[in-house]
N, CA, C and O atoms as a Maestro MAE file, in Angstrom:
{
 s_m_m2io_version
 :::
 2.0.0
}

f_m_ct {
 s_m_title
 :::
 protein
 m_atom[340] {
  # First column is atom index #
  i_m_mmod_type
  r_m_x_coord
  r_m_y_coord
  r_m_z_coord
  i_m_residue_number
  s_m_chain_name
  s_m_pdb_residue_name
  s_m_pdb_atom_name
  i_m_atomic_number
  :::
  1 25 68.135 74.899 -49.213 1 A "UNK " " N  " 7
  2 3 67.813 75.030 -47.798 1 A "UNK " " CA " 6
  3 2 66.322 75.344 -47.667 1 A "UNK " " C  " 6
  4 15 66.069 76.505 -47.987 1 A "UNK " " O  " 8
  5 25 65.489 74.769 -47.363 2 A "UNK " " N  " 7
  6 3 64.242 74.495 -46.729 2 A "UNK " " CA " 6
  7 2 63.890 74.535 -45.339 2 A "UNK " " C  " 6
  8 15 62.685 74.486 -45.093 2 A "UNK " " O  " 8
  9 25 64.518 74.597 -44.591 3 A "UNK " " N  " 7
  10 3 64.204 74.302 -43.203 3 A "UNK " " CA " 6
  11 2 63.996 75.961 -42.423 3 A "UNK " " C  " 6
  12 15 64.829 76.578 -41.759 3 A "UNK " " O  " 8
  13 25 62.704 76.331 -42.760 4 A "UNK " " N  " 7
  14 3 62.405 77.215 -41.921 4 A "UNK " " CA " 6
  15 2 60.563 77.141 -41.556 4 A "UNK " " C  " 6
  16 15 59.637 76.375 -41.821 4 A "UNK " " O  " 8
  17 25 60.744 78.376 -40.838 5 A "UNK " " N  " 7
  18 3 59.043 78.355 -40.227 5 A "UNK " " CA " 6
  19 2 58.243 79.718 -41.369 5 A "UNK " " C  " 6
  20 15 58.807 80.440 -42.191 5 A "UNK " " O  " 8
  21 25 57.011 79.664 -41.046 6 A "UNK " " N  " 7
  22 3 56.252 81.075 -41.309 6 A "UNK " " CA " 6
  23 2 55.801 81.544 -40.024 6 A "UNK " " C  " 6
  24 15 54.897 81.085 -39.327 6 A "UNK " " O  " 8
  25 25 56.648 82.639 -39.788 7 A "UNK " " N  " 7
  26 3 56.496 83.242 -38.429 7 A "UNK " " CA " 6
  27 2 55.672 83.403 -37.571 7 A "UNK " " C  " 6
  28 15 56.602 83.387 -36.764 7 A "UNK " " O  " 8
  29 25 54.709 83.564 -36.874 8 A "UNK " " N  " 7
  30 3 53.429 83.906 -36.529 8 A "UNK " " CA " 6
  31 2 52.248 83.330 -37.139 8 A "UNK " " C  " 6
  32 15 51.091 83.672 -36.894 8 A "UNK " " O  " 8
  33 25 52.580 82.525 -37.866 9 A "UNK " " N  " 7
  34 3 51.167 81.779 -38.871 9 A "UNK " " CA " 6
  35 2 50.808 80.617 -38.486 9 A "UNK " " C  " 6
  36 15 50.179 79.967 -39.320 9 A "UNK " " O  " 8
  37 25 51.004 80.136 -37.481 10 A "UNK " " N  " 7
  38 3 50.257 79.044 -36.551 10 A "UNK " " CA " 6
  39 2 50.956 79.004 -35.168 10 A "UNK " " C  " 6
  40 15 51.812 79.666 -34.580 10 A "UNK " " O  " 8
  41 25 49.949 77.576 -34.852 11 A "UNK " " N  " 7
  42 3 50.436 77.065 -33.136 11 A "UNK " " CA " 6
  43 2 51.002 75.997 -33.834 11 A "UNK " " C  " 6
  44 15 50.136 75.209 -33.455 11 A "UNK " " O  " 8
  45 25 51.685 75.340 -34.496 12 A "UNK " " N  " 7
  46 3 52.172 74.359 -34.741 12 A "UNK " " CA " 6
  47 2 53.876 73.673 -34.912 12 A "UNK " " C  " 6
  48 15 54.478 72.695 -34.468 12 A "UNK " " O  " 8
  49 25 54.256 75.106 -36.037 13 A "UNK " " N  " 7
  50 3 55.422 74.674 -36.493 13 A "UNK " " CA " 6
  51 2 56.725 74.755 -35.188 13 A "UNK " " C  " 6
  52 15 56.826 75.568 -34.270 13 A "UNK " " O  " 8
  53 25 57.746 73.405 -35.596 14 A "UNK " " N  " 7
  54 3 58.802 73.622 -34.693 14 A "UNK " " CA " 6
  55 2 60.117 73.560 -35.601 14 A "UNK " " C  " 6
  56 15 59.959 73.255 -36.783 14 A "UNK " " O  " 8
  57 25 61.352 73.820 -35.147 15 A "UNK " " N  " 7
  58 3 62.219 73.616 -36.218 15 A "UNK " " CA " 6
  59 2 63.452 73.201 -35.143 15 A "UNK " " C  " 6
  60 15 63.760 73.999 -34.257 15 A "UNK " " O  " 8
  61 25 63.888 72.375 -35.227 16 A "UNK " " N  " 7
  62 3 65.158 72.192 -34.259 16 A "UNK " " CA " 6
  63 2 66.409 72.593 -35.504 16 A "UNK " " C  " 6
  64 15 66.366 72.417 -36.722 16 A "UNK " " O  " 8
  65 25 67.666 73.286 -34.502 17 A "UNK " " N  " 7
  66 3 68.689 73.163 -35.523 17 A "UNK " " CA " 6
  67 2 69.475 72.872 -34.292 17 A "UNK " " C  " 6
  68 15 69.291 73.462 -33.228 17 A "UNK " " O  " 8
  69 25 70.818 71.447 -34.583 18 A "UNK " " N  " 7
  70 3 71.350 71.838 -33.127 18 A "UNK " " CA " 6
  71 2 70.894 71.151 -32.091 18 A "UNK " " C  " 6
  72 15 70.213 70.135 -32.231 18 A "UNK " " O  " 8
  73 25 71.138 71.509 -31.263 19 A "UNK " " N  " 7
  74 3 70.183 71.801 -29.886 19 A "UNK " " CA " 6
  75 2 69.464 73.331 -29.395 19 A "UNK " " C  " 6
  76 15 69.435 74.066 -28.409 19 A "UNK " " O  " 8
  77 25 68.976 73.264 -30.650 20 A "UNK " " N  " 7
  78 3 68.060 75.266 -30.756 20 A "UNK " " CA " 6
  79 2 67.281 74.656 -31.076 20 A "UNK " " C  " 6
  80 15 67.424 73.734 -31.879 20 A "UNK " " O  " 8
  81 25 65.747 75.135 -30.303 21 A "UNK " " N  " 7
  82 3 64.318 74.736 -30.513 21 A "UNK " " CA " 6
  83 2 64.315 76.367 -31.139 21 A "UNK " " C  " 6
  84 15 64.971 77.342 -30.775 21 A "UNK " " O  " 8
  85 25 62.974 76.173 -32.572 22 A "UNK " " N  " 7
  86 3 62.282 77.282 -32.335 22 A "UNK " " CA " 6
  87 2 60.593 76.956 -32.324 22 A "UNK " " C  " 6
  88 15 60.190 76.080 -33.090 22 A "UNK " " O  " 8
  89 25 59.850 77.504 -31.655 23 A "UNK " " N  " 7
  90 3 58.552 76.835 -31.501 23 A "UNK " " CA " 6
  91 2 57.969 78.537 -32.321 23 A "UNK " " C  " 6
  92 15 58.312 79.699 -32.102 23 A "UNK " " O  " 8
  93 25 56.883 77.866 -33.381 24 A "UNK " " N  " 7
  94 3 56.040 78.854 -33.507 24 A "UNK " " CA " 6
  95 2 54.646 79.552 -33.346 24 A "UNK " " C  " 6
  96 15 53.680 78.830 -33.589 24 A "UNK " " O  " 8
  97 25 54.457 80.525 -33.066 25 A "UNK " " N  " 7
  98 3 53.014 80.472 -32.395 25 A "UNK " " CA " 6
  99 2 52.428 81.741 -32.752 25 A "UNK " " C  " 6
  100 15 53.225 82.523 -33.270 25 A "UNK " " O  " 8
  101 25 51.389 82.102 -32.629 26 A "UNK " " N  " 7
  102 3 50.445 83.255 -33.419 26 A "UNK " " CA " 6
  103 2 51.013 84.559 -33.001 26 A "UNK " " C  " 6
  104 15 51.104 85.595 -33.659 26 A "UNK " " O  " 8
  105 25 51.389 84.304 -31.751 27 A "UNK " " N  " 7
  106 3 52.251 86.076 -31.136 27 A "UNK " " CA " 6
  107 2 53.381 86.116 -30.996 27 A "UNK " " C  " 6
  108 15 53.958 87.192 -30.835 27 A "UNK " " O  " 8
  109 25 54.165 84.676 -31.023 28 A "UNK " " N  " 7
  110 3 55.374 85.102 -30.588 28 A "UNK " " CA " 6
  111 2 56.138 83.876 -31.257 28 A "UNK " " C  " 6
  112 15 55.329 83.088 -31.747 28 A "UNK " " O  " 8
  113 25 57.602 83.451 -31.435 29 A "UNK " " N  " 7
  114 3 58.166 82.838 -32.098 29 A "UNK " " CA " 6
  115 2 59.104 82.775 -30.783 29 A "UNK " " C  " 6
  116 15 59.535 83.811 -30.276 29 A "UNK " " O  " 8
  117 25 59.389 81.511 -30.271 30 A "UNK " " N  " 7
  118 3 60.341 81.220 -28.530 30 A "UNK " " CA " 6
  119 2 61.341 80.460 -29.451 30 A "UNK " " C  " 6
  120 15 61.073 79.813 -30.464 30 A "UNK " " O  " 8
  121 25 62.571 80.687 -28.865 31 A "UNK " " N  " 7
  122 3 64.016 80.420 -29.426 31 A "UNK " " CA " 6
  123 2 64.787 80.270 -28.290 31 A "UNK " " C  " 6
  124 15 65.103 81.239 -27.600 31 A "UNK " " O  " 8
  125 25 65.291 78.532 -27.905 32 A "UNK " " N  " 7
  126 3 65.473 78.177 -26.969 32 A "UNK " " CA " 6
  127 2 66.326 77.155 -26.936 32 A "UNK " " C  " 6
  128 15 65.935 76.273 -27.701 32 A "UNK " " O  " 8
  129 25 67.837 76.736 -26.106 33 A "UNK " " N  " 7
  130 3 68.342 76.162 -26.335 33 A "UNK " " CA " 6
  131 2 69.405 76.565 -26.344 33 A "UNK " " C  " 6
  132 15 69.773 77.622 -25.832 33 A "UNK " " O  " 8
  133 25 70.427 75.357 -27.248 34 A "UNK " " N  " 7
  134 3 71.775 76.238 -27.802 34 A "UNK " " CA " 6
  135 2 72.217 75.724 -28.830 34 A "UNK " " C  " 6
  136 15 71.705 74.747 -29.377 34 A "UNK " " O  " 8
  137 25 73.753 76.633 -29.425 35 A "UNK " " N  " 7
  138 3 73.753 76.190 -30.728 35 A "UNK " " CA " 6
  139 2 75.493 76.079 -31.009 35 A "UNK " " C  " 6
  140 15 76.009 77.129 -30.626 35 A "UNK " " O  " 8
  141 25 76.226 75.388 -31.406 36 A "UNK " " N  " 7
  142 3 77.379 76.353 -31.689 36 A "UNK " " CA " 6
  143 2 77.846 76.356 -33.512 36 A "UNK " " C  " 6
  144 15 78.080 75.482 -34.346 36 A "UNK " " O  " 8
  145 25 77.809 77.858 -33.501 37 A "UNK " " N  " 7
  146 3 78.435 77.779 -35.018 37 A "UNK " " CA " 6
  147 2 79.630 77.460 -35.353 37 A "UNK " " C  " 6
  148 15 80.390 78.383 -35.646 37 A "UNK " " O  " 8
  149 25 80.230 75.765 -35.412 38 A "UNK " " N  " 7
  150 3 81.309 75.663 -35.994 38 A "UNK " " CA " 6
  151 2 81.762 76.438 -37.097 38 A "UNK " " C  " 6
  152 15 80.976 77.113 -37.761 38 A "UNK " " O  " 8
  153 25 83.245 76.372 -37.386 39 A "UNK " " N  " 7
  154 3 83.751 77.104 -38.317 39 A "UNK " " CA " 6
  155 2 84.180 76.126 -39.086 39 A "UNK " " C  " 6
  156 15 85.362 75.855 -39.293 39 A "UNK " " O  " 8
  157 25 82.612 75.208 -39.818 40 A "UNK " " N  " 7
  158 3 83.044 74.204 -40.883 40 A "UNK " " CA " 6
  159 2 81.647 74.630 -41.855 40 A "UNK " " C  " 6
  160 15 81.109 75.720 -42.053 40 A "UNK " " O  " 8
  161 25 81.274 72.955 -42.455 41 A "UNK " " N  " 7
  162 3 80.299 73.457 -43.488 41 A "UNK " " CA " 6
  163 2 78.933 73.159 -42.577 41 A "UNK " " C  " 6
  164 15 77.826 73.662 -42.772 41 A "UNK " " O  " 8
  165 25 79.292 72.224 -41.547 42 A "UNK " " N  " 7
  166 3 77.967 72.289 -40.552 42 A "UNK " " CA " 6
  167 2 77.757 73.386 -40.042 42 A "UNK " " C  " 6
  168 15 76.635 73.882 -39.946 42 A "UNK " " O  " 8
  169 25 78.701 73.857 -39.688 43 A "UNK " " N  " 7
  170 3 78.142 75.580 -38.594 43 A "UNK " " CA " 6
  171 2 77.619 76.319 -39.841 43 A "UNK " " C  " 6
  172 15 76.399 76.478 -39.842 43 A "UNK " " O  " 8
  173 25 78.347 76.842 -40.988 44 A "UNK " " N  " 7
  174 3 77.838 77.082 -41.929 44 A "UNK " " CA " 6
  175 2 76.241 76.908 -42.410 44 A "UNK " " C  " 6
  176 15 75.461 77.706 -42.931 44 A "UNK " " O  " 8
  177 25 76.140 75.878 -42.112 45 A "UNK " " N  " 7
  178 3 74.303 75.741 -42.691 45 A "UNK " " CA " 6
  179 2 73.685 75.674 -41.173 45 A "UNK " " C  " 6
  180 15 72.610 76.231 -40.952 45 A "UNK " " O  " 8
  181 25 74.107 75.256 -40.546 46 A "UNK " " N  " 7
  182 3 73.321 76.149 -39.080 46 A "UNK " " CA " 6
  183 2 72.995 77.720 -39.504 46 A "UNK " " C  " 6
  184 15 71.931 78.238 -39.841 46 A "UNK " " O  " 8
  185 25 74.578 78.382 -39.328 47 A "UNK " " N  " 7
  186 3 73.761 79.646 -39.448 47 A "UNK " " CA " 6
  187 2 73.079 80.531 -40.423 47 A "UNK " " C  " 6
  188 15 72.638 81.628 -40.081 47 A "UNK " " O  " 8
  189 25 72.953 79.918 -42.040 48 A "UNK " " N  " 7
  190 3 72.197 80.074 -42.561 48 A "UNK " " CA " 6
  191 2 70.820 79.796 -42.934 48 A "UNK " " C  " 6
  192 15 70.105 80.413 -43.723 48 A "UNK " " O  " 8
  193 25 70.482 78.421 -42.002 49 A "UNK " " N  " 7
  194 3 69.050 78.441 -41.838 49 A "UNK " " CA " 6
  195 2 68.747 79.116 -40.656 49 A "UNK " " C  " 6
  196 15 67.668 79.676 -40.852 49 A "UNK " " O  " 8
  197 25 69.218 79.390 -39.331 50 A "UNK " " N  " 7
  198 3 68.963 80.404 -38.377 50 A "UNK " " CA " 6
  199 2 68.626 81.947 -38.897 50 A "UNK " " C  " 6
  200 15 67.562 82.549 -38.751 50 A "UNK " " O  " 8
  201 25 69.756 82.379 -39.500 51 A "UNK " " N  " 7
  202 3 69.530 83.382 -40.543 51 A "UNK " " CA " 6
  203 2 67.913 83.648 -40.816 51 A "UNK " " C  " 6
  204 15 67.100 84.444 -40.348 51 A "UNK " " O  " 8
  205 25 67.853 82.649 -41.746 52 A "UNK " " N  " 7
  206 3 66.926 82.245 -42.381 52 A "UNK " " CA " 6
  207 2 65.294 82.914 -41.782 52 A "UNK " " C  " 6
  208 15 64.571 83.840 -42.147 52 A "UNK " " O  " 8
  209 25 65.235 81.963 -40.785 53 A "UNK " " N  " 7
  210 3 64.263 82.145 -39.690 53 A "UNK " " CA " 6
  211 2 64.321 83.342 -39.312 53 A "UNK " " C  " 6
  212 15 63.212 83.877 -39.303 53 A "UNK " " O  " 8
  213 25 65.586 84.317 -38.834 54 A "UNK " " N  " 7
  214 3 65.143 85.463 -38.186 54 A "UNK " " CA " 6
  215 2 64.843 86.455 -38.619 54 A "UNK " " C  " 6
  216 15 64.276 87.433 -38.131 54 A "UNK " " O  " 8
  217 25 65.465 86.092 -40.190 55 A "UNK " " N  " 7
  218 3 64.863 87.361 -41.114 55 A "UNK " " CA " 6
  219 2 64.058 87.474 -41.774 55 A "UNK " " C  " 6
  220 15 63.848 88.480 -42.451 55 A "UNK " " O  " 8
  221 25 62.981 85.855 -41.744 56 A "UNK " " N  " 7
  222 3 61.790 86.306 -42.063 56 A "UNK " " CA " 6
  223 2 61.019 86.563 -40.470 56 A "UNK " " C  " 6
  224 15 59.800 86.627 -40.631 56 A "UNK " " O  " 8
  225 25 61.351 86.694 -39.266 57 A "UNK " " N  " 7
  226 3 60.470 87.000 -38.200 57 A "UNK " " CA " 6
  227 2 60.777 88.574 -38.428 57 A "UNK " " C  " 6
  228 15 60.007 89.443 -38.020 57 A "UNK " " O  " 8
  229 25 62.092 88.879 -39.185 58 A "UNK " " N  " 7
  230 3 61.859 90.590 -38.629 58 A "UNK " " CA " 6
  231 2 61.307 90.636 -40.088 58 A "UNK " " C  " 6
  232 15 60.630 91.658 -40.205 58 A "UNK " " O  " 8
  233 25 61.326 90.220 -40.753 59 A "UNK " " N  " 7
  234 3 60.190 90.880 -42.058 59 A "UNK " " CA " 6
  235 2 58.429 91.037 -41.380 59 A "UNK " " C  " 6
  236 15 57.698 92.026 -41.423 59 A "UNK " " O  " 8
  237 25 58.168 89.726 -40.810 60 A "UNK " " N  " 7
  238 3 57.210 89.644 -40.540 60 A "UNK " " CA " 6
  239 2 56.682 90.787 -39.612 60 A "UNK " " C  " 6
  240 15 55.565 91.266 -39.805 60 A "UNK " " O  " 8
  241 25 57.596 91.269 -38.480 61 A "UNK " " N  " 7
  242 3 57.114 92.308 -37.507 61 A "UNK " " CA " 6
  243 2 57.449 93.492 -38.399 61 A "UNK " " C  " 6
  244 15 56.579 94.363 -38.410 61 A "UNK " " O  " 8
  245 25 58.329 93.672 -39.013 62 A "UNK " " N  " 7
  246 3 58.367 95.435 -40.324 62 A "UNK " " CA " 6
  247 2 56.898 95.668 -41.075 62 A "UNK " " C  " 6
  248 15 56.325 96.729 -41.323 62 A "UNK " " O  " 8
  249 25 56.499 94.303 -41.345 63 A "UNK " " N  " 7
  250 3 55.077 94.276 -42.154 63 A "UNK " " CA " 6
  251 2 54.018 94.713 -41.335 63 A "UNK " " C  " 6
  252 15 53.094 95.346 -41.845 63 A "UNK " " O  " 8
  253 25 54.033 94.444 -40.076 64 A "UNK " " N  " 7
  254 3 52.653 94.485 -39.242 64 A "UNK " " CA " 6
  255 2 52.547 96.016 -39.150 64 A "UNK " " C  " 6
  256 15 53.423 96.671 -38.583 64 A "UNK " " O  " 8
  257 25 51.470 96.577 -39.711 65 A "UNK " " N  " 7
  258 3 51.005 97.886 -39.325 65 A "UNK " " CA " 6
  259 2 50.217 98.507 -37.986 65 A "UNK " " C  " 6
  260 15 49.827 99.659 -37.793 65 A "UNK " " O  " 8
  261 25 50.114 97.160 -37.014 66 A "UNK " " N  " 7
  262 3 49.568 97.993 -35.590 66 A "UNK " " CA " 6
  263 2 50.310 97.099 -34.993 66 A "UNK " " C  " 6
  264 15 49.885 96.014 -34.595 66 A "UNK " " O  " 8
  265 25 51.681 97.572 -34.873 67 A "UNK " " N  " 7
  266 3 52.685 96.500 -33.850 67 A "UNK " " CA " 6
  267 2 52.145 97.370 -32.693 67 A "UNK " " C  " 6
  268 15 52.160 98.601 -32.720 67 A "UNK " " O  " 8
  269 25 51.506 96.373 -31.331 68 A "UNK " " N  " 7
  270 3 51.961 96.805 -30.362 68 A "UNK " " CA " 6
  271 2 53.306 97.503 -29.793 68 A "UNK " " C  " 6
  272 15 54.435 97.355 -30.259 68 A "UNK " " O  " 8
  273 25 52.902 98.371 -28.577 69 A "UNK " " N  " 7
  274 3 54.534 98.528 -27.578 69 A "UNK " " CA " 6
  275 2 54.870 97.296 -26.976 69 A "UNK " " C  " 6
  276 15 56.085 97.122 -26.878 69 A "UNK " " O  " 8
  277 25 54.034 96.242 -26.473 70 A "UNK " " N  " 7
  278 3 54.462 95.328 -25.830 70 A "UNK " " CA " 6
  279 2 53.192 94.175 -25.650 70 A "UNK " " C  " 6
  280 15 52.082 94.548 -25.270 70 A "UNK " " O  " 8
  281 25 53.504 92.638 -25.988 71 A "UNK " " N  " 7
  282 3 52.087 91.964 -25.301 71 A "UNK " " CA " 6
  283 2 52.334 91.094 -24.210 71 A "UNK " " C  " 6
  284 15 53.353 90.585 -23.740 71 A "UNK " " O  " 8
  285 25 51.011 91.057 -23.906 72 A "UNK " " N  " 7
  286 3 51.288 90.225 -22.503 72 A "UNK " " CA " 6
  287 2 52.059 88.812 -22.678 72 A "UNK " " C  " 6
  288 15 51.985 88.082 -23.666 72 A "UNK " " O  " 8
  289 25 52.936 88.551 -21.313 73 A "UNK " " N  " 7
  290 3 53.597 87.317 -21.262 73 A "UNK " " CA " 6
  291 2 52.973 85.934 -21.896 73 A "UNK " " C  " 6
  292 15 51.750 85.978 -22.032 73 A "UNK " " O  " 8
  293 25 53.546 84.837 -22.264 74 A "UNK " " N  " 7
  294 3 52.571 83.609 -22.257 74 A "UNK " " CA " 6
  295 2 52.025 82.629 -20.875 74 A "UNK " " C  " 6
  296 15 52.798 82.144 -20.049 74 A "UNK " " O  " 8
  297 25 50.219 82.448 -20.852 75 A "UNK " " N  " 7
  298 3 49.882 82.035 -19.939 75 A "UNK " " CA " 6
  299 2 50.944 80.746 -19.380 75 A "UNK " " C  " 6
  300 15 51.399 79.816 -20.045 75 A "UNK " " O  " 8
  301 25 51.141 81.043 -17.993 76 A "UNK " " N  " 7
  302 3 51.989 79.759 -17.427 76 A "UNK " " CA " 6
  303 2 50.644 78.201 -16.847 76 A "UNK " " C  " 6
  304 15 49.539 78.323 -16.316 76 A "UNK " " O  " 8
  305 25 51.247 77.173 -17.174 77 A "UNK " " N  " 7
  306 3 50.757 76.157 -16.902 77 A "UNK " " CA " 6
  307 2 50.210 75.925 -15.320 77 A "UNK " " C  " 6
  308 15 51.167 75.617 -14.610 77 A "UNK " " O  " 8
  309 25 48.928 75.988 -14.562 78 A "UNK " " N  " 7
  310 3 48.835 75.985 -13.509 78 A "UNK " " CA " 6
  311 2 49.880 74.852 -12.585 78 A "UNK " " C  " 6
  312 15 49.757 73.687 -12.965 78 A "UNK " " O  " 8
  313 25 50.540 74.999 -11.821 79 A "UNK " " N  " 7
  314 3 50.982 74.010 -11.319 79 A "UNK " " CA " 6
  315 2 49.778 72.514 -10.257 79 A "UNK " " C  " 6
  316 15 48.830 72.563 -9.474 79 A "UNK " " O  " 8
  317 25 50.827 71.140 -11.067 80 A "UNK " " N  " 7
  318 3 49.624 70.024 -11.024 80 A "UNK " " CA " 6
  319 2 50.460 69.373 -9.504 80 A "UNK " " C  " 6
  320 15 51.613 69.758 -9.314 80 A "UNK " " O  " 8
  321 25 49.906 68.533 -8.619 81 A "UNK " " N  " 7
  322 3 50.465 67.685 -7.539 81 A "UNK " " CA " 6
  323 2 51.228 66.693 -8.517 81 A "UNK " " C  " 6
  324 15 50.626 66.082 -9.401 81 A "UNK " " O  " 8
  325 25 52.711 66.563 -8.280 82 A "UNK " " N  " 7
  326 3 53.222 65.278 -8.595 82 A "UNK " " CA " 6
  327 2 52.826 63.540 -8.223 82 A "UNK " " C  " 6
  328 15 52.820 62.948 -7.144 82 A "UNK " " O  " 8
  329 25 52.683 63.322 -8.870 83 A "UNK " " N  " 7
  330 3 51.450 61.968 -9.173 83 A "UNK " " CA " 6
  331 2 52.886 60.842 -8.598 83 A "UNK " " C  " 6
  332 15 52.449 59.691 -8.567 83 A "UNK " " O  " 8
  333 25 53.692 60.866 -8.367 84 A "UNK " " N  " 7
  334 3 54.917 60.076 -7.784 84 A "UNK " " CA " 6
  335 2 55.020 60.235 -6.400 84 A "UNK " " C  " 6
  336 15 55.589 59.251 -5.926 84 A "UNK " " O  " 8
  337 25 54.774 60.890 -5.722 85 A "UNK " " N  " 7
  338 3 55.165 61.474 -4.239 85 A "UNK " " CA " 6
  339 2 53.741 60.967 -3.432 85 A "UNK " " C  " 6
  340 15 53.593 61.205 -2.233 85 A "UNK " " O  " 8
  :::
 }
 m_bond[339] {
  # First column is bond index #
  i_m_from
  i_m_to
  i_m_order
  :::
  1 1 2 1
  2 2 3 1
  3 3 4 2
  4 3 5 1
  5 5 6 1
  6 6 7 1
  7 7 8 2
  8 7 9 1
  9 9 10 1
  10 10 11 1
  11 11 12 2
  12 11 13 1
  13 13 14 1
  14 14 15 1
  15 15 16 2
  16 15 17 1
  17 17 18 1
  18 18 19 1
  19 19 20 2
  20 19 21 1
  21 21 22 1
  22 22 23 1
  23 23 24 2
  24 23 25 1
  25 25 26 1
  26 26 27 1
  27 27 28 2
  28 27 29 1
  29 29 30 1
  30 30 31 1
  31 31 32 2
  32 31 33 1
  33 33 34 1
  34 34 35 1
  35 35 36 2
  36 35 37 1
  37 37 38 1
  38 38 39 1
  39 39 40 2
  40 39 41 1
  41 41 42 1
  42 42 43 1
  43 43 44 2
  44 43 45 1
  45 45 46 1
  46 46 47 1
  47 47 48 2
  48 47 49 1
  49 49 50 1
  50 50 51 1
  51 51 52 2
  52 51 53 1
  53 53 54 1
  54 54 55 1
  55 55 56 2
  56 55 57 1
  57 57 58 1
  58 58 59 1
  59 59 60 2
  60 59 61 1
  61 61 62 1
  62 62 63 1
  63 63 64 2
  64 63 65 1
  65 65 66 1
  66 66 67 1
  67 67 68 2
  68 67 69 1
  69 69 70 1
  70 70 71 1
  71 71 72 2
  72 71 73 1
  73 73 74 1
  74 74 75 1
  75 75 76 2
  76 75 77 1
  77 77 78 1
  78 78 79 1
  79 79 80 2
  80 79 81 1
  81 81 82 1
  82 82 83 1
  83 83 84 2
  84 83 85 1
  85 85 86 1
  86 86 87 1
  87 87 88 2
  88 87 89 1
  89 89 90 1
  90 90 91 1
  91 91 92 2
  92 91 93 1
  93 93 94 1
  94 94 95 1
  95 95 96 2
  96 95 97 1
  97 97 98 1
  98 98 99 1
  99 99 100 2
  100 99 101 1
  101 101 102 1
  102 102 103 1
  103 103 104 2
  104 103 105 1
  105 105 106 1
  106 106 107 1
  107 107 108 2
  108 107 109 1
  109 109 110 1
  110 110 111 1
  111 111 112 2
  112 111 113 1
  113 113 114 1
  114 114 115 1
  115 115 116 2
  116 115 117 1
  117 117 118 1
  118 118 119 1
  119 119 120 2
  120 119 121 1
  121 121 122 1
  122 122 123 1
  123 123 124 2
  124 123 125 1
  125 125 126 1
  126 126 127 1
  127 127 128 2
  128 127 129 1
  129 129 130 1
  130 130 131 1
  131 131 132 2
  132 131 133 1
  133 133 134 1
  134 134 135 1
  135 135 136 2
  136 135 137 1
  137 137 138 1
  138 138 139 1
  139 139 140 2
  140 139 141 1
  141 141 142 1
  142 142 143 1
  143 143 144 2
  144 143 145 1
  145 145 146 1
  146 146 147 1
  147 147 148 2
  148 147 149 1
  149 149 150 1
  150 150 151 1
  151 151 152 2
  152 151 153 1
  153 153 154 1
  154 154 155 1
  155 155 156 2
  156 155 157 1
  157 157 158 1
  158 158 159 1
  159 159 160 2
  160 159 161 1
  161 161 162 1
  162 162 163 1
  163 163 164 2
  164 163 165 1
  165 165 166 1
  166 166 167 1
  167 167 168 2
  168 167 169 1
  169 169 170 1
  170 170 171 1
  171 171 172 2
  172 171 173 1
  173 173 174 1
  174 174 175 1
  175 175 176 2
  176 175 177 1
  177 177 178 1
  178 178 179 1
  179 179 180 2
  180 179 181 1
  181 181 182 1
  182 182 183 1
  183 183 184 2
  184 183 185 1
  185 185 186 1
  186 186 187 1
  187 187 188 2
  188 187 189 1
  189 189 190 1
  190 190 191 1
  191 191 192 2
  192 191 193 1
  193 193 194 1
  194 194 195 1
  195 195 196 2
  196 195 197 1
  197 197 198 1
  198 198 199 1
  199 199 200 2
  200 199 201 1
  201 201 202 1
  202 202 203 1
  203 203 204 2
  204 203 205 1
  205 205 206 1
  206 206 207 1
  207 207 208 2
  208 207 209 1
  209 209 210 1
  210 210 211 1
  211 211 212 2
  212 211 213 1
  213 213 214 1
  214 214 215 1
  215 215 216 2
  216 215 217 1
  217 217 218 1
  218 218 219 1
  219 219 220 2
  220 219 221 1
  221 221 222 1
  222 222 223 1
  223 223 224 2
  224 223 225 1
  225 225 226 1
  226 226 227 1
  227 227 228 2
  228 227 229 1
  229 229 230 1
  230 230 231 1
  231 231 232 2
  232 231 233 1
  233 233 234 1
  234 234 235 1
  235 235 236 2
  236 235 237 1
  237 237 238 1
  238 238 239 1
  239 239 240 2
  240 239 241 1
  241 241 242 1
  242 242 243 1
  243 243 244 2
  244 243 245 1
  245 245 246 1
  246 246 247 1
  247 247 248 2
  248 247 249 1
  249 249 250 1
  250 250 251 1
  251 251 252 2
  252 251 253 1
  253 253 254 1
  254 254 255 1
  255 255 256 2
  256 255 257 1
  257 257 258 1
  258 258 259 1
  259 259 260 2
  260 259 261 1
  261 261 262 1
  262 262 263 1
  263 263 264 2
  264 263 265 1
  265 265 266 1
  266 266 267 1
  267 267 268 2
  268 267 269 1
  269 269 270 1
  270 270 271 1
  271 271 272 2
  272 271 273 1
  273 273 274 1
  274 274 275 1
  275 275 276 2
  276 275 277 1
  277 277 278 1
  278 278 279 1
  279 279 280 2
  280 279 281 1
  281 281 282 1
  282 282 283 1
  283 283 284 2
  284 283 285 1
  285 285 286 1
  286 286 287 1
  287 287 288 2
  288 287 289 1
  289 289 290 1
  290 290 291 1
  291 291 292 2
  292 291 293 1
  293 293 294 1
  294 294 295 1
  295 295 296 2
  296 295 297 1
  297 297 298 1
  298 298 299 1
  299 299 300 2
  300 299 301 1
  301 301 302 1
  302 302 303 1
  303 303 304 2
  304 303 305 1
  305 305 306 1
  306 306 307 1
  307 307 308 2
  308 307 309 1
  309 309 310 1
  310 310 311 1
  311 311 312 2
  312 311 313 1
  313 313 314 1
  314 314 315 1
  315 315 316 2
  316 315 317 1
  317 317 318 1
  318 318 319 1
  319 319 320 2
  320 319 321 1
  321 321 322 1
  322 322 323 1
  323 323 324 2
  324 323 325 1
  325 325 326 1
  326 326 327 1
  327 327 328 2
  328 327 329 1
  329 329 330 1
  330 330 331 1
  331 331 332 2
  332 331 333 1
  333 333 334 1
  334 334 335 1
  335 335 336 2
  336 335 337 1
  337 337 338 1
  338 338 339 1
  339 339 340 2
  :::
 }
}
């Protein structure tokens, strides 16, 4: 099993499992979507690469020695005029 991210270590990585996005990004790791863990060998490796992913994001925040209490939200996209209307 290969299919994971490095938490916080870029704007780049994405990982779909499912219909579960996880997008990764320098402050925050967004987990979005849905998933269902069958009770076969597919749900099975779903939730061991999910696993996977979340326990290296909580390794990653146990490691950080100046965790914030809280950071600010992510900037929202200004809203554009719909180019159809």
């Amino acid at each position: 099993m290969n299919k994971t991210i490095l938490p916080f270590a870029n704007e780049s990585e994405s990982l779909g499992i499912g219909d579960l996005t996880i997008d990764n990004r320098t402050d925050r790791v967004s987990i979005y979507g849905s998933i269902d863990l069958t009770r076969d060998k597919g749900g099975l490796e779903h939730a061991r690469i999910l696993k996977a992913v979340l326990d290296k994001v909580v390794q990653a925040l146990e490691t950080e020695r100046n965790l914030p209490d809280k950071i600010a939200p992510p900037d929202m996209p200004d809203e554009v005029a719909n180019p159809f209307q």
